[in-house]
C-alpha positions as CSV (number, residue, x, y, z in Angstrom):
1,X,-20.1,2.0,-10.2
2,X,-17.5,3.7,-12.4
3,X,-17.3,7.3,-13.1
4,X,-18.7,9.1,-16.1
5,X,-16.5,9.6,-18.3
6,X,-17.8,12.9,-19.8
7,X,-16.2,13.6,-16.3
8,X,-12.7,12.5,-16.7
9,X,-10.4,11.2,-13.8
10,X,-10.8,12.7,-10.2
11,X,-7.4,14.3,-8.9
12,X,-7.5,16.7,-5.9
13,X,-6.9,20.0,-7.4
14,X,-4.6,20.7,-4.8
15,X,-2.7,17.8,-5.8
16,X,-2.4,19.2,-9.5
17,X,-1.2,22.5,-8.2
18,X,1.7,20.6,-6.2
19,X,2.8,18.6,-9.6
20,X,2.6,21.7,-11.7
21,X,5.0,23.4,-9.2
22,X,7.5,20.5,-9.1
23,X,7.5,20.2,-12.8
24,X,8.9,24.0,-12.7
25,X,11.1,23.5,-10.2
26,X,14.0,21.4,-11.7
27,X,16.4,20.9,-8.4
28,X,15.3,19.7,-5.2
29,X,12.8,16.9,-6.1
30,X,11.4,16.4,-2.9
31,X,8.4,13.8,-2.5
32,X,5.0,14.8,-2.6
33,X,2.7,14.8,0.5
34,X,-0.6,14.0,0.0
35,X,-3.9,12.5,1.9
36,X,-5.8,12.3,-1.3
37,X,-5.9,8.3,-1.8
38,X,-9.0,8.7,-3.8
39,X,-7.1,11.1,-6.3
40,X,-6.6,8.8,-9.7
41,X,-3.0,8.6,-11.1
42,X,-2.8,10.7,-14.4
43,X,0.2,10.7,-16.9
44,X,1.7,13.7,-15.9
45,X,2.2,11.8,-12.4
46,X,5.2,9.1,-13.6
47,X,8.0,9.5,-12.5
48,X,7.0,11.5,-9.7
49,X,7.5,11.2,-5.8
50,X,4.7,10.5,-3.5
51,X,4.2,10.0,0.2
52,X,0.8,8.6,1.0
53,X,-0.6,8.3,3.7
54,X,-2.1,4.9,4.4
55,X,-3.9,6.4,8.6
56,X,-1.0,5.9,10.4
57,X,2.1,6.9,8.2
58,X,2.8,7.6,5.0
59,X,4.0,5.5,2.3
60,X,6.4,6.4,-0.3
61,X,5.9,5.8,-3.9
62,X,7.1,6.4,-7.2
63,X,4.6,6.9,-9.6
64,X,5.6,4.3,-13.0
65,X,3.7,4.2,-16.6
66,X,1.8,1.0,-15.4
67,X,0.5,2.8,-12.1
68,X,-1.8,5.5,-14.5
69,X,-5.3,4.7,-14.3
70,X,-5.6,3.5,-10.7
71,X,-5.7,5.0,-8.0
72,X,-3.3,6.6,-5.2
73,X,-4.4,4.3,-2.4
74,X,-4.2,1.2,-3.9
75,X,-0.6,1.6,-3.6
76,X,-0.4,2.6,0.1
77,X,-1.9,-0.6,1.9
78,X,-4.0,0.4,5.6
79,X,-4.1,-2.9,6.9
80,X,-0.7,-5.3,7.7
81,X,-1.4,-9.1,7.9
82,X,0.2,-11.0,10.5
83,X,-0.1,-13.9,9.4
84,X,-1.8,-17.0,10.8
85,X,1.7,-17.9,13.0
86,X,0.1,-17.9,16.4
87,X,-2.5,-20.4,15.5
88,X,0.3,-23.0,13.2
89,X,2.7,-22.4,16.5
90,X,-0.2,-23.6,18.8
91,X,-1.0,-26.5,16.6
92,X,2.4,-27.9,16.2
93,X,3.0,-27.7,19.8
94,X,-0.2,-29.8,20.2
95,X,0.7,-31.8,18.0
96,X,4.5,-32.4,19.2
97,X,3.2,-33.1,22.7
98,X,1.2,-35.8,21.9
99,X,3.6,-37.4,19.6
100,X,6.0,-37.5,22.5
101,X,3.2,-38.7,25.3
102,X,2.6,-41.6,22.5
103,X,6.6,-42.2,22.1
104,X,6.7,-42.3,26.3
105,X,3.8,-44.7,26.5
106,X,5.5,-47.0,23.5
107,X,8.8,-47.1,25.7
108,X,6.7,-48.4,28.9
């Protein structure tokens, strides 16, 4: 369910205060901290620096005009695929072993 939008878009006031005093502070552009992942990216957020944190480390982002709208943690992935390696290794090795007990019973 979406939020009302008599509401307008959540951002973790704490998270507006740390913009505002970046925005003053010319020099020394140093990248945002936050934990807010639910926090929704506003326009006064582009071109800003973030580092989220995604439960084990954070990620950094730059905040760009087609990011506004969404939200913080879409950008900062939790989970890392592996891929499905293990289980194509395991099958080709099956596989290779029975082509070369077929190639050793051809030669007998």
């Amino acid at each position: 369910m979406a939020r009302s939008v008599w509401k307008g878009p959540f951002v973790d006031p704490s998270l507006i205060k740390k913009i505002e005093k970046q925005k003053n502070m010319t020099k020394n552009m140093k990248p945002i901290k936050t934990w807010s992942r639910k926090s929704t990216i506003i326009p006064e957020f582009v071109g800003t620096n973030f580092l989220i944190h995604n439960g084990k480390k954070f990620i950094s982002i730059t905040i760009s005009e087609d990011m506004v709208g969404h939200k913080l943690g879409e950008f900062s992935p939790t989970r890392q695929f592996s891929g499905h390696t293990p289980a194509d290794k395991k099958a080709k090795q099956v596989a290779a072993a029975s082509d070369s007990k077929k190639n050793l019973n051809e030669k007998k």
